[in-house]
C-alpha positions as CSV (number, residue, x, y, z in Angstrom):
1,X,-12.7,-106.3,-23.6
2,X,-15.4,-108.8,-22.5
3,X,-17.5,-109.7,-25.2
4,X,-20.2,-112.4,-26.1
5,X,-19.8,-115.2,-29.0
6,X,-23.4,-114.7,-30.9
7,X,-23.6,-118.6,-31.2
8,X,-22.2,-120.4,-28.1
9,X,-23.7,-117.6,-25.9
10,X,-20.6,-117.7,-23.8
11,X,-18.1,-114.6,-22.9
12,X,-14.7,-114.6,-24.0
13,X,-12.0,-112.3,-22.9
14,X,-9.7,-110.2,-25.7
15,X,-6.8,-108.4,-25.1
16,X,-5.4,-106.1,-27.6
17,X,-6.7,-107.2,-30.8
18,X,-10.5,-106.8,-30.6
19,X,-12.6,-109.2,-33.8
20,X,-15.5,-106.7,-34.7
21,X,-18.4,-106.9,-32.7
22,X,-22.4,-105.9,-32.2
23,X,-23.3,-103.7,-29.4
24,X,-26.9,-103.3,-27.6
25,X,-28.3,-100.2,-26.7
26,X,-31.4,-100.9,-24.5
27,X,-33.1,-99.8,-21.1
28,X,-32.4,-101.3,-17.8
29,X,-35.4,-103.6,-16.4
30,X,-36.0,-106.2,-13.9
31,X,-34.3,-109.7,-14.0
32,X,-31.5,-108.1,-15.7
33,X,-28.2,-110.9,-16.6
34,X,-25.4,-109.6,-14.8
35,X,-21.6,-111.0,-15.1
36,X,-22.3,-113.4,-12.2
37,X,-25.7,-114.8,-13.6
38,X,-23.6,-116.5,-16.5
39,X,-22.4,-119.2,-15.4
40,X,-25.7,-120.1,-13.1
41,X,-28.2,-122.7,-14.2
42,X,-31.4,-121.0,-14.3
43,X,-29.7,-118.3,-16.5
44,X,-32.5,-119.0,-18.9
45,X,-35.6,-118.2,-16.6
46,X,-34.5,-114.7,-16.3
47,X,-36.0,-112.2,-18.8
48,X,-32.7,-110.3,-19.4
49,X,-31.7,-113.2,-21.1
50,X,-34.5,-113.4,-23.7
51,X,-33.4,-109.8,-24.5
52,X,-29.6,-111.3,-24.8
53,X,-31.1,-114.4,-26.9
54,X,-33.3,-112.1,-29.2
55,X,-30.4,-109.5,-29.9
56,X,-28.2,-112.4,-30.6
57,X,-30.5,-113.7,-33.3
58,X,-31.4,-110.0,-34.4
59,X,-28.0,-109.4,-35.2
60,X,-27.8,-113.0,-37.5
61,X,-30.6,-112.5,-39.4
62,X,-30.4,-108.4,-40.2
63,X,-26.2,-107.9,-40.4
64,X,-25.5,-107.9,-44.0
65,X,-21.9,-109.5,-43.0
66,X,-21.2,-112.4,-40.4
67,X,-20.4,-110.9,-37.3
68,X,-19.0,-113.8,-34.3
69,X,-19.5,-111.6,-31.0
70,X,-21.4,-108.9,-29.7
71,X,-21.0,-107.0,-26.5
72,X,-23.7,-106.0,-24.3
73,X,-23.6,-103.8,-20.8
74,X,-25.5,-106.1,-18.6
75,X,-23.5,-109.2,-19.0
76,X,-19.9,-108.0,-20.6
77,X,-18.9,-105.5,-17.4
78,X,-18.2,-107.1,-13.8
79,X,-19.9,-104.2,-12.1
80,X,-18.6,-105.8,-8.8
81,X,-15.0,-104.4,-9.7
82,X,-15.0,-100.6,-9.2
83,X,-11.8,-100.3,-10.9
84,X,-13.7,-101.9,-14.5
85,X,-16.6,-100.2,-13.9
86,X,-15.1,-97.1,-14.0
87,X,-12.8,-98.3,-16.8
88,X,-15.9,-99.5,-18.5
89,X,-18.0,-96.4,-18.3
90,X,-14.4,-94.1,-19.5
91,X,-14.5,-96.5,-22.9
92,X,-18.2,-96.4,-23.5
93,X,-18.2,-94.1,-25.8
94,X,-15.8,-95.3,-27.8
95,X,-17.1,-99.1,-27.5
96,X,-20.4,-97.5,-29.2
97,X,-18.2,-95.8,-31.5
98,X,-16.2,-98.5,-33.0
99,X,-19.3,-101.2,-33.2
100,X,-19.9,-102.8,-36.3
101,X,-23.8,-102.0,-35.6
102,X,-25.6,-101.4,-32.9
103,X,-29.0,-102.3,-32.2
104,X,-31.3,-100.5,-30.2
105,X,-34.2,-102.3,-28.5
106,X,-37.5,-99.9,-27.3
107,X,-39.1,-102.9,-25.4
108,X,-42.1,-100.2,-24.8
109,X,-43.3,-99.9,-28.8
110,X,-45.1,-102.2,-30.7
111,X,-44.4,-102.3,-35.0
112,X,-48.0,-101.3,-36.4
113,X,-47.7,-104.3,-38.9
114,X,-46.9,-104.7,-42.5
115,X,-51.0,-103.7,-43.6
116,X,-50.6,-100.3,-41.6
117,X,-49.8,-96.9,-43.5
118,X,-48.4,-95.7,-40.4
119,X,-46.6,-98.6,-39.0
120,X,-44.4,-96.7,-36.4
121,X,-46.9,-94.8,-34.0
122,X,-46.7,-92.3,-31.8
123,X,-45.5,-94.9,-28.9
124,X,-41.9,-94.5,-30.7
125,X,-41.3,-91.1,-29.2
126,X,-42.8,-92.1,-26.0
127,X,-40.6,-94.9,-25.7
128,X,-38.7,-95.2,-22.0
129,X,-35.5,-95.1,-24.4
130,X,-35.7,-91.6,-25.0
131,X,-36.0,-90.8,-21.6
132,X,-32.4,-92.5,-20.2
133,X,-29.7,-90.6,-19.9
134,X,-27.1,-93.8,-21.2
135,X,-29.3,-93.9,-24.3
136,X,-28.2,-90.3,-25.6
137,X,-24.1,-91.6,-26.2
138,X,-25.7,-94.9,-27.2
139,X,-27.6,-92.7,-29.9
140,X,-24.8,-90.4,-31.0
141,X,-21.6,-92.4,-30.8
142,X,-22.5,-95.3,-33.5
143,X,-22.8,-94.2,-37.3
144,X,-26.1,-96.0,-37.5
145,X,-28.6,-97.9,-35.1
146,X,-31.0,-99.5,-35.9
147,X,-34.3,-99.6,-34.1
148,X,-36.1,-102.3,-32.7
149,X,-39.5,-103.1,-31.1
150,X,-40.2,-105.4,-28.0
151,X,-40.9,-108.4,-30.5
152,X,-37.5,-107.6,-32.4
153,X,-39.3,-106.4,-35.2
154,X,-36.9,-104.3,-37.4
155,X,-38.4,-100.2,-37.0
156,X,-35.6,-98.7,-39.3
157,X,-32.7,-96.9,-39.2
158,X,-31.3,-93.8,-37.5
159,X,-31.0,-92.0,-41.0
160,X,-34.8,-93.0,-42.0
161,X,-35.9,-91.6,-39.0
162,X,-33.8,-88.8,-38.7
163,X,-36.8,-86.2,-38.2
164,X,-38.6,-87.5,-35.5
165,X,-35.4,-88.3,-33.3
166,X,-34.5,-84.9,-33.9
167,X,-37.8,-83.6,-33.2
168,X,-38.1,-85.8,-30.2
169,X,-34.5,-85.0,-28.8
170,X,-33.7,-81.4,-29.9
171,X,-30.5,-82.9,-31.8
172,X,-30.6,-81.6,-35.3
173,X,-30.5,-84.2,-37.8
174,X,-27.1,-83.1,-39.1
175,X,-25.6,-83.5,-35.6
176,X,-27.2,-87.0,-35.5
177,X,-26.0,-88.2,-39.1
178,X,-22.8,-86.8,-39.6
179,X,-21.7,-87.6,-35.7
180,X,-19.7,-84.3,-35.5
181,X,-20.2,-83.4,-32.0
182,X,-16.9,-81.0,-32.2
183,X,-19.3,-78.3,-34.0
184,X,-21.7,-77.9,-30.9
185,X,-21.4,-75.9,-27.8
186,X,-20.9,-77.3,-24.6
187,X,-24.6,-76.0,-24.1
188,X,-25.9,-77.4,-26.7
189,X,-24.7,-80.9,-26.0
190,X,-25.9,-80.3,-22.0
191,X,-29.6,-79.1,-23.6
192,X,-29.2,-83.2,-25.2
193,X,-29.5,-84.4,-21.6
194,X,-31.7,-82.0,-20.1
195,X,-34.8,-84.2,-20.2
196,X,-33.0,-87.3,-19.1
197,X,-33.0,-88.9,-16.1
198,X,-30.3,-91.8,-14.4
199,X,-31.0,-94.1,-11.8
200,X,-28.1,-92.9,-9.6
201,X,-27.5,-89.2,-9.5
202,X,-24.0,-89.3,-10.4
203,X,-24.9,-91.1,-13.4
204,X,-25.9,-87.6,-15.3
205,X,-22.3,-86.4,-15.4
206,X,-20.6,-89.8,-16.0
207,X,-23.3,-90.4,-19.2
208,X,-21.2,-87.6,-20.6
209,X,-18.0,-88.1,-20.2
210,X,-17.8,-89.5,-23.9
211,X,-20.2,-87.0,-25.9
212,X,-17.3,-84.0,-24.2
213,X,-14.3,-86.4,-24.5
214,X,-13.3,-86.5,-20.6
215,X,-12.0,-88.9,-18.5
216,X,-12.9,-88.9,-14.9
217,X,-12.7,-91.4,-12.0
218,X,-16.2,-92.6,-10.4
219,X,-17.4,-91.2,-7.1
220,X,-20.6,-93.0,-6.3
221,X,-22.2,-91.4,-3.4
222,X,-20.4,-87.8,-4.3
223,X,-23.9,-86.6,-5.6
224,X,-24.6,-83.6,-7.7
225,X,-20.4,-82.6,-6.9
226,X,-20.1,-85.4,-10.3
227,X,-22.1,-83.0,-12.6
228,X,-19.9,-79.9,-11.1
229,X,-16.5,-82.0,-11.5
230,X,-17.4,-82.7,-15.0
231,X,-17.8,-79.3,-16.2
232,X,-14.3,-77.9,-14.0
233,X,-13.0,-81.0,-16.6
234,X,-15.1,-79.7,-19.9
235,X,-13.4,-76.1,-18.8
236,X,-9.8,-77.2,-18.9
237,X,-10.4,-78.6,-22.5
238,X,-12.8,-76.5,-24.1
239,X,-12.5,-72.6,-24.7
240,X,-16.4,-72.3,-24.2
241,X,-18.0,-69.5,-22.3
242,X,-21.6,-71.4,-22.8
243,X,-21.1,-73.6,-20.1
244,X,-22.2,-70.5,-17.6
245,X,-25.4,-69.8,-20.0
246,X,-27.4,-71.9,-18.0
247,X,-31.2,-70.8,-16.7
248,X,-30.5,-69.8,-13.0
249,X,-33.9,-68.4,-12.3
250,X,-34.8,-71.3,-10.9
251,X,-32.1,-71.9,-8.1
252,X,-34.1,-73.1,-4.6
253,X,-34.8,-69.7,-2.3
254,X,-32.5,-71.6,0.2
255,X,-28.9,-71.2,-2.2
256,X,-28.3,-67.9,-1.2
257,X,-24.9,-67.7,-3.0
258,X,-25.4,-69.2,-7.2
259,X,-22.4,-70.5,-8.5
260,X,-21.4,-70.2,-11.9
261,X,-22.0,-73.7,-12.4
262,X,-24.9,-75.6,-13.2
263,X,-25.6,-78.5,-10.4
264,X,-27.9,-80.6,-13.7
265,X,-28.1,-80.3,-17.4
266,X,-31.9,-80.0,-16.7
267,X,-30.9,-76.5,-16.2
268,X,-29.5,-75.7,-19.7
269,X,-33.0,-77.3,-21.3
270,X,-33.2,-74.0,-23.3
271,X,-29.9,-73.7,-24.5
272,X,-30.3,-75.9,-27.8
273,X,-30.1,-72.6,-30.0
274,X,-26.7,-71.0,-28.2
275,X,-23.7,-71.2,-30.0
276,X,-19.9,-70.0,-28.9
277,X,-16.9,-68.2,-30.0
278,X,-13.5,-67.9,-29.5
279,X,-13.8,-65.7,-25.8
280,X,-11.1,-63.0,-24.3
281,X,-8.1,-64.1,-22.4
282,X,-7.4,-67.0,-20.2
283,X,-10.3,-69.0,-18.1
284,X,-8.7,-70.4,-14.8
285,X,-10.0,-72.9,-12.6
286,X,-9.0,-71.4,-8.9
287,X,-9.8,-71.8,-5.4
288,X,-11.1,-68.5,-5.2
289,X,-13.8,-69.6,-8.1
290,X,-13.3,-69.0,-11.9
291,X,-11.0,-66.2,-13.7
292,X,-11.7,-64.5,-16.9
293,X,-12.2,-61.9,-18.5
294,X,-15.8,-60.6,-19.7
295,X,-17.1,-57.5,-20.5
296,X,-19.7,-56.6,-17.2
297,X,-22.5,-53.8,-17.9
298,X,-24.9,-52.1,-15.1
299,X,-28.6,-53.9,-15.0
300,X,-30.7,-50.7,-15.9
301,X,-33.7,-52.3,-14.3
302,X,-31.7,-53.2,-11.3
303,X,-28.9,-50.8,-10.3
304,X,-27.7,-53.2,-7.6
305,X,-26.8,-56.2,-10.3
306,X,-24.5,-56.3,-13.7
307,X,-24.4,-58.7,-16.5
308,X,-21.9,-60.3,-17.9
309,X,-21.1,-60.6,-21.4
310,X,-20.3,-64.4,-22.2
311,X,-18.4,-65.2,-25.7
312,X,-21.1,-67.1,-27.6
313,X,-24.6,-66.2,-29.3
314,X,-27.9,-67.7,-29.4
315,X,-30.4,-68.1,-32.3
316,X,-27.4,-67.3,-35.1
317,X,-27.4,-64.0,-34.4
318,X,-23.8,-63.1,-34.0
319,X,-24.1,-59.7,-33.1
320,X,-26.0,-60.1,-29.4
321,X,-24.1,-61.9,-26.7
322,X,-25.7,-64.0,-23.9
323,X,-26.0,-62.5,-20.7
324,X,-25.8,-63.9,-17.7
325,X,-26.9,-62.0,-14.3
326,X,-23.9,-61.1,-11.5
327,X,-23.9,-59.6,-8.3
328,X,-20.8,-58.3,-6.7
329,X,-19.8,-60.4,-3.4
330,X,-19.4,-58.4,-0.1
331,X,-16.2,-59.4,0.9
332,X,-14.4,-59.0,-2.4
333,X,-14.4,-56.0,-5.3
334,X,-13.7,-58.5,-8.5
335,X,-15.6,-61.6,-7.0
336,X,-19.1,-62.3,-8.4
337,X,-21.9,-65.0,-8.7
338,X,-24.7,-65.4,-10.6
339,X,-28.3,-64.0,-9.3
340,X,-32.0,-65.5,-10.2
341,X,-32.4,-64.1,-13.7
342,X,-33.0,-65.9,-17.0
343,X,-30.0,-65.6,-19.5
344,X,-31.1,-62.9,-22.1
345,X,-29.3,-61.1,-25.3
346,X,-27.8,-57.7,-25.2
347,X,-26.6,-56.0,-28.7
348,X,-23.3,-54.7,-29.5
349,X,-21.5,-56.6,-27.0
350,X,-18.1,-55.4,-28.5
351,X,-18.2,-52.1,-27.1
352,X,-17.6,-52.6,-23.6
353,X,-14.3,-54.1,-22.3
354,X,-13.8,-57.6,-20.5
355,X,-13.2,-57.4,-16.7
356,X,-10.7,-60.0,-15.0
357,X,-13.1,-61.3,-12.2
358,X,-13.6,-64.5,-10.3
359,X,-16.8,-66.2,-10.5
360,X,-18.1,-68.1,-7.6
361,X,-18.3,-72.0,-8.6
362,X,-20.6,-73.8,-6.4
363,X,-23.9,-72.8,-4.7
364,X,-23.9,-71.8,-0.8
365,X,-26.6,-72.4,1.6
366,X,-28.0,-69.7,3.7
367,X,-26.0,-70.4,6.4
368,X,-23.0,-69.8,4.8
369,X,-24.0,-66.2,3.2
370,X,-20.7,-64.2,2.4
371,X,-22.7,-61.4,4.9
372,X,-22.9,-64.0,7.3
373,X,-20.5,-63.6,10.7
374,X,-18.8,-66.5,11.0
375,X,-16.9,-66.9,14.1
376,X,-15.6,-64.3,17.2
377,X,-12.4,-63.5,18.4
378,X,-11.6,-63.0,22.0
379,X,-8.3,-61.4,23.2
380,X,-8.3,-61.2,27.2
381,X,-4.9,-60.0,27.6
382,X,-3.4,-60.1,31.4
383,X,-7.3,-61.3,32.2
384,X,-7.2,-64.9,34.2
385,X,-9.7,-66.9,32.4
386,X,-11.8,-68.8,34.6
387,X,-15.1,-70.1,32.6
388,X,-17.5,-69.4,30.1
389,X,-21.0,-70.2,29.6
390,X,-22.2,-72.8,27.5
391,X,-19.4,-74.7,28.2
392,X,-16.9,-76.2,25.5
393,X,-18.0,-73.4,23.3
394,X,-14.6,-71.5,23.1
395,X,-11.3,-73.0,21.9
396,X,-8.7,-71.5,24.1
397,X,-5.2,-71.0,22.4
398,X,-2.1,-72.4,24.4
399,X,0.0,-70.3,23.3
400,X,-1.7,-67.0,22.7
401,X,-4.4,-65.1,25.6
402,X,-7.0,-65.9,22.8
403,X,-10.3,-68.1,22.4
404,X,-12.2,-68.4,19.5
405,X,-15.9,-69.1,18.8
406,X,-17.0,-71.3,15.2
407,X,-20.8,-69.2,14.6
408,X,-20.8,-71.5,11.4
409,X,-22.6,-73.8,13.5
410,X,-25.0,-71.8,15.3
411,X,-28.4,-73.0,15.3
412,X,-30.3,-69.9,16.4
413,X,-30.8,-66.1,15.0
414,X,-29.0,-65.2,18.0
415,X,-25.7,-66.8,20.0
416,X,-25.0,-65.9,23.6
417,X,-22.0,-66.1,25.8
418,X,-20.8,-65.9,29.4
419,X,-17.0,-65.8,29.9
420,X,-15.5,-64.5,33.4
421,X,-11.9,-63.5,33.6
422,X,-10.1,-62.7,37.3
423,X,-8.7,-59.0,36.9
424,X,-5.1,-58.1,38.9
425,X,-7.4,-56.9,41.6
426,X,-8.5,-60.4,42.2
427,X,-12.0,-59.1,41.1
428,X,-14.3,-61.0,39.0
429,X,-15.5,-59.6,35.9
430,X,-17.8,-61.2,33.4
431,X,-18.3,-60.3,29.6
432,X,-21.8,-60.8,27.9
433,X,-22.0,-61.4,24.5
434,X,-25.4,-61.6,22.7
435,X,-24.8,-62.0,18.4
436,X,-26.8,-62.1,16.0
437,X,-24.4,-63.3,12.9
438,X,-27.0,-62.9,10.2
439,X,-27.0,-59.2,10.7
440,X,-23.1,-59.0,11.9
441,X,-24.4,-57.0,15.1
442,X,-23.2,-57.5,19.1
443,X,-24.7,-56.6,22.0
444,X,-21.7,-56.3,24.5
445,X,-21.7,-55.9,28.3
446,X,-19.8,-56.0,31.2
447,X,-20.9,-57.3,34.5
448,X,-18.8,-57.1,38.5
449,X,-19.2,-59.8,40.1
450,X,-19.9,-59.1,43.5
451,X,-20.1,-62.1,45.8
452,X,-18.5,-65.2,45.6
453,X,-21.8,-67.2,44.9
454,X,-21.0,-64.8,41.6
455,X,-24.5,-63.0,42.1
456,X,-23.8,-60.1,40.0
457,X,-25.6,-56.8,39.0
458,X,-25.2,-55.3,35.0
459,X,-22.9,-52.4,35.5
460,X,-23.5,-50.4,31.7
461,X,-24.3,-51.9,28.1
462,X,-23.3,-50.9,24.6
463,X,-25.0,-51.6,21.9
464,X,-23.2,-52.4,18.4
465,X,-24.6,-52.0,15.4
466,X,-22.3,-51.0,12.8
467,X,-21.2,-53.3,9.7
468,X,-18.7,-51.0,8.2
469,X,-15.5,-52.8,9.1
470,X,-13.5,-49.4,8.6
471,X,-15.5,-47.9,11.6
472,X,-13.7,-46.7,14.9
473,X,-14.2,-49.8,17.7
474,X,-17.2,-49.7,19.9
475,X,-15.6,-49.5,23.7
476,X,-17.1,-50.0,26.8
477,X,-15.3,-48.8,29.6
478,X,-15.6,-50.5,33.4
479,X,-15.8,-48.1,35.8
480,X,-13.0,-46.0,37.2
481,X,-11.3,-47.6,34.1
482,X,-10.4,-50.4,36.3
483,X,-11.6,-53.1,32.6
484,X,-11.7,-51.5,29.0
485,X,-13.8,-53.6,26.2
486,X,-14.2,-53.3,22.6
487,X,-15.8,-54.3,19.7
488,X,-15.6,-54.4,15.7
489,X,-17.0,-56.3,12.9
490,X,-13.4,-57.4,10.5
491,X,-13.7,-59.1,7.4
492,X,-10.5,-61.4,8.4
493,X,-9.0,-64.0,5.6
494,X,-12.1,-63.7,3.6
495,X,-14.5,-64.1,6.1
496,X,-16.8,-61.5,8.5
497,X,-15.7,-62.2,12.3
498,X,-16.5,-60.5,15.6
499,X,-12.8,-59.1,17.1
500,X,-13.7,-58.6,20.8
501,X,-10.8,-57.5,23.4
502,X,-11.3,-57.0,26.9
503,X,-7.7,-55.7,29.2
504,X,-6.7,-54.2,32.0
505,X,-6.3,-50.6,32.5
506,X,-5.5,-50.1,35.7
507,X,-3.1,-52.3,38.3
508,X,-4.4,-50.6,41.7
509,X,-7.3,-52.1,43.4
510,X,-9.9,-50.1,43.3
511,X,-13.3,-49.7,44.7
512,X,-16.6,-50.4,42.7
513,X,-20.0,-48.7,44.0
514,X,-22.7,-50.5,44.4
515,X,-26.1,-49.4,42.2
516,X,-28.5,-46.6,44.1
517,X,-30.9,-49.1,44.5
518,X,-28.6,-51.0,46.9
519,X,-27.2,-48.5,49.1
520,X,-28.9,-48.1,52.1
C-alpha cells in the first residue's frame, strides 16, 4: 500500500505491515495530483495539492492521536498500471474500512460561522459529494467521517448528522451508524446508488464491489455489461430474489426482449423499503438465462402476461410478495422475461407453488426479437448451383448440397433472393424468394428460364403465410413435375429459420409450354 507521510509530504511504499493511516474522501476536480505529478516541480501550483496540503494539516490539528501517514486516491494509486488500478479499486472498501479516520471534504459548502444558529445550511445536502457514486462506500465503509467545508472548517461528524445524511441518501441512520450492511437487501443497497452518477460508465458497478463484498476484474470500455456482471457475481453469493425487483416500466420501446437484470441501479430508485427472505430452491446462473423456482400467477388484467412471485417483501409487510411482470418466450414453454410493468404486491403468496423456469438475463434489441426469423436454409439436392442474386449472400456448404442465408443482418422489412440451379435436363430453373423475417412469412416462386440471355417468364407463385412450425410444408410444384419446392417456418436450435428445398422429380427431359400470351 502507497501511502503519504503527513509531514514530509512524500509517498512511501509498505508491504505487509501497514502503520495506521488517514484516508480522504473527496470529489474529483480539475488540476487533480496524480502519482506522476509527485515528483514534478511545480507540484505546488496545482490546486489538487492545496486539497492534499489542507487534509494533511486537517488531520494534525483535529485527530485526537498522532497519526504519521494518510492515504489519498489521487496521489497513492498509479492509475497508469491496470493491474493496481484494479487491485486498488478490489481493496477500497476495505482501505476505507480499516482507516483510523477519514475526512471528507465538500469543497461546494460553506460553514455558516460560529454567530449563526444554523451554521450548516441547506448547501450541505446539495453538496457535489452526495451526488458521486465513489462517495457512497467512502460514506459507509469508515465508522466515522468527519465532514469538512471548502475552507477545512470542521462541519461535524457522521453520527451528529445522522438525520440529514439519511434523509438526504435514503440510508437509515442505523445502516449508516452501526455499518451492518449484511442486514440490507441487495435492493436496498442498489436504491443507495440510484441517484449517483460516475464519470465512466463502468464505474457504477465497480463503486460497489465493496458495499456487496465481490471481487471482479476491470473492463473499461465493456459499458453497461459491468453493472450486469456485477449482479451474475452478487447472485452466486447472495440468496436474494430482490435483485430482479427492479422498476422495468421504464425499459426504452426499442428493447424488445427485458432481461431480468437491471442495466443501472438508477432502476431500483424505489426499492429502499423491500426487504428479502430465504427464497425456494436453487438460483442458477445458465446460458439459457437464470433457473429458479418462483411461484407464477395469471395477470387478471392482462391474460397474455404472469407474475412472478419473488422471495422478499416491501414496506415490512411479510405477508405480500413482490411481483415482478413475465411473459412466456415463443420459442420455449419454461423461458420468460420481464415485460414493462412496475413491481407491485400480491397477498398470500404462499398459496401457489414455485415453477422451475429460466429467466432471460440481458435486454434484446428489436432486431433480435425471439419471433424474429433469423436465417434460411436451402437444400438443392441433385440441382447444379450456378448463381444467386445479390451475390455473396449465401454460404454454400462443401460438403453438404446446402447454402445458408444470416437475416440477423438484414437491413430492410423485406429480403429478396435470386438463386438458379441447372436441372438433369440441362434446364435452367430459378427460385425467388421474397421474406419478410419480422413476420416469419415467404413468398416463394419458381421461374423457367427460357433463353440463354436468361430472359424468363414467372411460371406459378405460392404464397406462405403460416407461423405454426407444426404445419404441413407449403410446395410448389414445376410443371409436369419436372422441379418440386417447399417451404416451412422451423424453430431450429432455438431460433425461427426458413427451411426451403427445391429437387428433382423427374430425370426425362421434358417439354415446358410457353404462356398463352406467347404462342402464336
Amino acid at each position: 500500500m502507497r501511502l503519504l507521510n503527513i509531514h514530509t509530504l512524500k509517498l512511501e511504499d509498505f508491504l505487509g505491515d501497514v502503520p495506521p493511516y488517514a484516508i480522504l474522501s473527496h470529489t474529483w476536480g480539475d488540476g487533480e495530483v496524480t502519482l506522476q505529478d509527485m515528483d514534478r516541480h511545480d507540484l505546488i501550483q496545482k490546486p489538487g495539492w492545496t486539497k492534499i496540503v489542507g487534509f494533511c494539516q486537517a488531520v494534525i490539528e483535529f485527530f485526537p492521536e498522532p497519526l504519521e501517514y494518510a492515504w489519498v486516491d489521487t496521489c497513492c494509486i498509479d492509475k497508469t498500471s491496470s493491474a493496481e488500478l484494479s487491485e486498488a479499486i478490489n481493496a477500497m472498501f476495505r482501505w476505507y474500512e480499516q482507516a483510523q479516520c477519514c475526512f471528507a471534504y465538500l469543497e461546494d459548502v460553506s460553514h455558516g460561522g460560529e454567530d449563526d444558529p444554523n451554521p450548516i445550511r441547506d448547501d450541505f445536502e446539495a453538496s457535489r459529494w452526495f451526488t458521486r457514486g465513489w462517495t457512497l462506500q467512502e460514506l459507509l465503509a469508515p465508522q466515522s467521517v468527519e465532514f469538512f467545508d471548502r475552507k477545512w472548517t470542521y462541519l461535524g461528524n457522521k453520527k451528529e448528522l445522522a438525520p440529514r445524511i439519511s434523509n438526504r441518501t435514503g440510508i437509515d441512520e442505523e445502516t449508516l451508524l452501526g455499518g451492518e450492511l449484511s442486514s440490507a437487501s441487495v435492493a436496498q443497497k442498489m436504491s443507495w446508488a440510484a441517484s449517483r452518477q460516475t464519470t465512466r460508465l463502468e464505474d457504477i458497478a465497480y463503486c460497489l464491489l465493496g458495499i456487496f463484498g465481490i471481487n471482479m476484474t476491470m473492463l473499461y470500455g465493456e459499458g453497461e455489461n459491468a453493472f450486469i456482471r456485477l449482479q451474475e457475481e452478487i447472485l452466486k453469493e447472495y440468496d436474494d430474489q430482490s435483485i430482479f425487483a427492479w422498476d422495468s416500466s421504464a425499459v426504452p420501446e426499442s428493447v424488445s426482449t427485458i432481461g431480468i437484470l437491471a442495466t443501472h441501479p438508477r432502476l431500483f430508485k424505489d426499492c429502499a423499503a423491500i426487504q428479502s427472505h430465504p427464497s425456494q430452491g436453487d438460483l442458477v446462473v445458465t446460458n439459457r438465462g437464470i433457473q429458479l423456482d418462483i411461484p407464477l400467477i395469471q395477470e387478471q388484467s392482462n391474460p397474455g402476461q404472469m407474475r412472478g412471485l419473488l422471495s422478499c417483501y416491501s414496506q415490512g409487510d411479510v405477508a405480500l410478495a413482490v411481483g415482478i411482470g413475465l411473459v412466456q418466450s415463443s420459442n420455449r414453454k419454461d423461458q420468460y422475461s420481464r415485460t414493462r410493468t412496475p413491481v407491485n404486491n400480491t397477498p398470500n403468496f404462499a398459496v401457489f407453488r414455485p415453477q422451475k423456469v429460466y429467466l432471460t438475463k440481458r435486454n434484446r434489441l428489436s432486431r433480435t426479437d425471439d419471433s424474429v426469423a433469423t436465417a434460411c436454409w436451402l437444400h438443392f439436392g441433385s440441382l447444379e448451383f450456378i448463381r444467386c442474386h445479390p451475390p455473396g449472400v449465401w454460404h454454400r456448404s462443401s460438403l453438404t448440397t446446402t447454402m445458408t442465408m444470416n437475416l440477423g443482418r438484414a437491413t430492410s422489412e423485406q429480403v429478396a433472393t435470386r438463386v438458379i440451379f441447372k436441372t438433369l435436363c440441362s434446364n435452367s430453373v430459378c427460385l425467388v424468394l421474397n421474406m419478410t423475417p419480422s413476420k416469419r412469412t415467404c413468398k416463394l416462386s419458381l421461374e423457367y428460364l427460357q433463353t440463354k440471355d436468361d430472359s424468363s417468364y414467372t411460371v406459378t407463385l405460392l404464397d406462405y403465410i403460416s407461423t405454426d412450425p407444426a404445419a404441413p410444408s407449403n410446395k410448389l410444384i414445376f410443371p409436369s413435375n419436372q422441379v418440386t419446392a417447399e417451404c416451412k417456418v422451423e424453430l431450429i436450435r432455438g431460433s425461427w429459420m426458413y427451411n426451403v428445398s427445391i429437387s428433382q422429380t423427374m430425370k426425362k427431359p421434358v417439354r415446358i409450354p410457353a404462356p398463352l400470351s406467347s404462342r402464336k
